[in-house]
N, C-alpha and C positions, 0 to 999 in steps of 0.2 A: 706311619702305619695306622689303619684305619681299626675299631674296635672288631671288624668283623672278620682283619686279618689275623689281630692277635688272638681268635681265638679257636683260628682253625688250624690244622694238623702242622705242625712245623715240618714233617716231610714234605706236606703239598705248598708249603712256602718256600722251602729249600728247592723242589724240583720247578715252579712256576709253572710256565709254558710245557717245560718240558716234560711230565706228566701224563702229555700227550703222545709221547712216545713212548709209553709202557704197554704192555700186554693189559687191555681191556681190565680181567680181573686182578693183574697186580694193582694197576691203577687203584681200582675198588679198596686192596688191602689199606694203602700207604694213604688213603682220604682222612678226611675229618669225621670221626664218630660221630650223628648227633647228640647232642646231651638227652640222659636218660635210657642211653643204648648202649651196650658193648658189644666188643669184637672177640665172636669166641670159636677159636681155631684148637682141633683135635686128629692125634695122628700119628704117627710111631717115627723114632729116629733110628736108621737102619743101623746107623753106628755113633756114639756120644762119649763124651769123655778122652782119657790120655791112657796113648799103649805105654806109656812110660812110667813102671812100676815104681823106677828108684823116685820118682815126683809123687808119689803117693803123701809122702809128711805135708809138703806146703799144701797140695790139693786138698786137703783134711782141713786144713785153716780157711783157705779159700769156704771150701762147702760152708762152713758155719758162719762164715760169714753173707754167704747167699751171692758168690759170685761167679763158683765155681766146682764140681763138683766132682772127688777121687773116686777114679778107677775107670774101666773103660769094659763096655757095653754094649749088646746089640741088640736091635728090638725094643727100642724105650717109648713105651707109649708116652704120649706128651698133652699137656690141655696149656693153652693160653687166652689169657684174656686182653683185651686192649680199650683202652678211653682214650676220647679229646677230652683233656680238662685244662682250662685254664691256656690254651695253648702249646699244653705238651701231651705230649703222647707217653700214657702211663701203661706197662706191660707188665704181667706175672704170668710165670712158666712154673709149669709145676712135670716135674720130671718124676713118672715110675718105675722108682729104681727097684733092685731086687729088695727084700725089707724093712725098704722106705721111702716118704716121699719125699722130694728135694724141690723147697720152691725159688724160684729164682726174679726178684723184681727188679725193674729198672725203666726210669723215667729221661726221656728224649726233648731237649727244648730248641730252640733254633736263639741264638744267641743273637745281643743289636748288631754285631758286626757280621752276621751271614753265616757262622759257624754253627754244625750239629755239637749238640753234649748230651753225653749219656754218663748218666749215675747210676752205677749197676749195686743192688746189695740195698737190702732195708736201712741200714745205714748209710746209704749211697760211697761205699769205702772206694769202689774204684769210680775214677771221673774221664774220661776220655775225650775227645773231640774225634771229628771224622768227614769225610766228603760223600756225599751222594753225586750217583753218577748213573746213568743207564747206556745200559750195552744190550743189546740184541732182544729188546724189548722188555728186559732185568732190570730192578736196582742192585746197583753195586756201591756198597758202603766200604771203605777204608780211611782206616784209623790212622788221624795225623798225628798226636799225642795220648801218654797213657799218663797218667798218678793216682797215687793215692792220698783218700783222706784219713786222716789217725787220731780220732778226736779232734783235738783245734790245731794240729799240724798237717800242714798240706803238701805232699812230697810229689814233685816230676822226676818220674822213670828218664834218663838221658838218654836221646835220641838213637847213639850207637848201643844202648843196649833194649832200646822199647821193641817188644815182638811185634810183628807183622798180622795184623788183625782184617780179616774181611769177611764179608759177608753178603750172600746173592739171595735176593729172593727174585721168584720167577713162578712161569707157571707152566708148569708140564702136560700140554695137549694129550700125547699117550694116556694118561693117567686119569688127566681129566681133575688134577688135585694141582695145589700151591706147591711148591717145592723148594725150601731153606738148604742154607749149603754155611753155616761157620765156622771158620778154621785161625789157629794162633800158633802160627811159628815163632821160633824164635834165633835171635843168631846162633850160629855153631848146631844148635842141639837142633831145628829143625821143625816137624809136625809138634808141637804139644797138646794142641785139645781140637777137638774139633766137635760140632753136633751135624748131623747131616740125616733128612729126613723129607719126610710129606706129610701134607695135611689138609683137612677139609674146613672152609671157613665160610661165618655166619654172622650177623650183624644180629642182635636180639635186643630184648626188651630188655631192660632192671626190673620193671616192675611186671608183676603179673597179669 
């Protein structure tokens, strides 16, 4: 791998060629930031969170950890920002909630063997792996593996019980905006979170 590969977007390395088969502006999203620039997308999620009130305990742990966040909502404005650094693609979401704000970061690398990883949480508590795929001019991310980290123990969720994790981004000509769709089933119990929304995105300066 060449210096100029490892330091562009590990989605545009993961999709290669196929990149080319995105919707024009998704393409644009899922690129390589130059350095000195970020990706700042703003936008309301029509529906966020989990209708499942009795999950409110763990989603309270979740939130303060910055992976996930209790209760379920509609109309959540939203800001993200996005960098190429170093080869990953580093994101914060900052969720406004009813009297609070909830930030959510997590950092994307494409691994030596061809696999996406994403460390979700300032901590990076949850680690996942996942496939990039494109369908109907969409990326579609699904998650092969979940764990968590706990300090210096590193725990995998077992396959029959890891929830069902995806995520589309795409772009809605109607609208004329970006349009996110992520959703976390799990076995038996089904829908548990989801954020699903639009938004307007913009490549800016850092500096003034």
């Amino acid at each position: 791998m060449t210096a100029q590969d490892a330091s562009t977007s590990p989605y545009e390395r993961a999709l290669g060629a196929r990149i080319s088969e995105l919707h024009p502006k998704t393409a644009w999203y899922f690129r390589t930031i130059p350095h000195g620039q970020v990706g700042v997308g703003t936008g309301v999620f029509t529906t966020a969170g989990s209708r499942l009130r009795w999950l409110r305990p763990p989603f309270r742990i979740a939130e303060a950890l910055g992976v996930a966040f209790a209760g379920w909502e509609r109309d959540v404005p939203f800001r993200i920002e996005n960098r190429t650094v170093d080869g990953r693609a580093l994101a914060t979401r900052w969720f406004e909630l009813p009297g609070r704000t909830w930030v959510m970061p997590d950092v994307v690398e494409l691994t030596p063997g061809g696999i996406l990883r994403n460390e979700i949480g300032p901590r990076r508590t949850v680690v996942t792996t996942f496939d990039i795929d494109v369908r109907d001019e969409a990326v579609v991310l699904t998650i092969r593996r979940v764990g968590l980290r706990l300090g210096p123990l590193k725990l995998s969720v077992p396959r029959f019980l890891s929830p069902r994790i995806g995520l589309v981004e795409r772009w809605d000509e109607e609208r004329g905006r970006h349009h996110v769709s992520m959703t976390i089933d799990a076995p038996v119990l089904g829908r548990v979170y989801e954020y699903i929304g639009f938004f307007e995105y913009a490549i800016e300066s850092e500096t003034p």
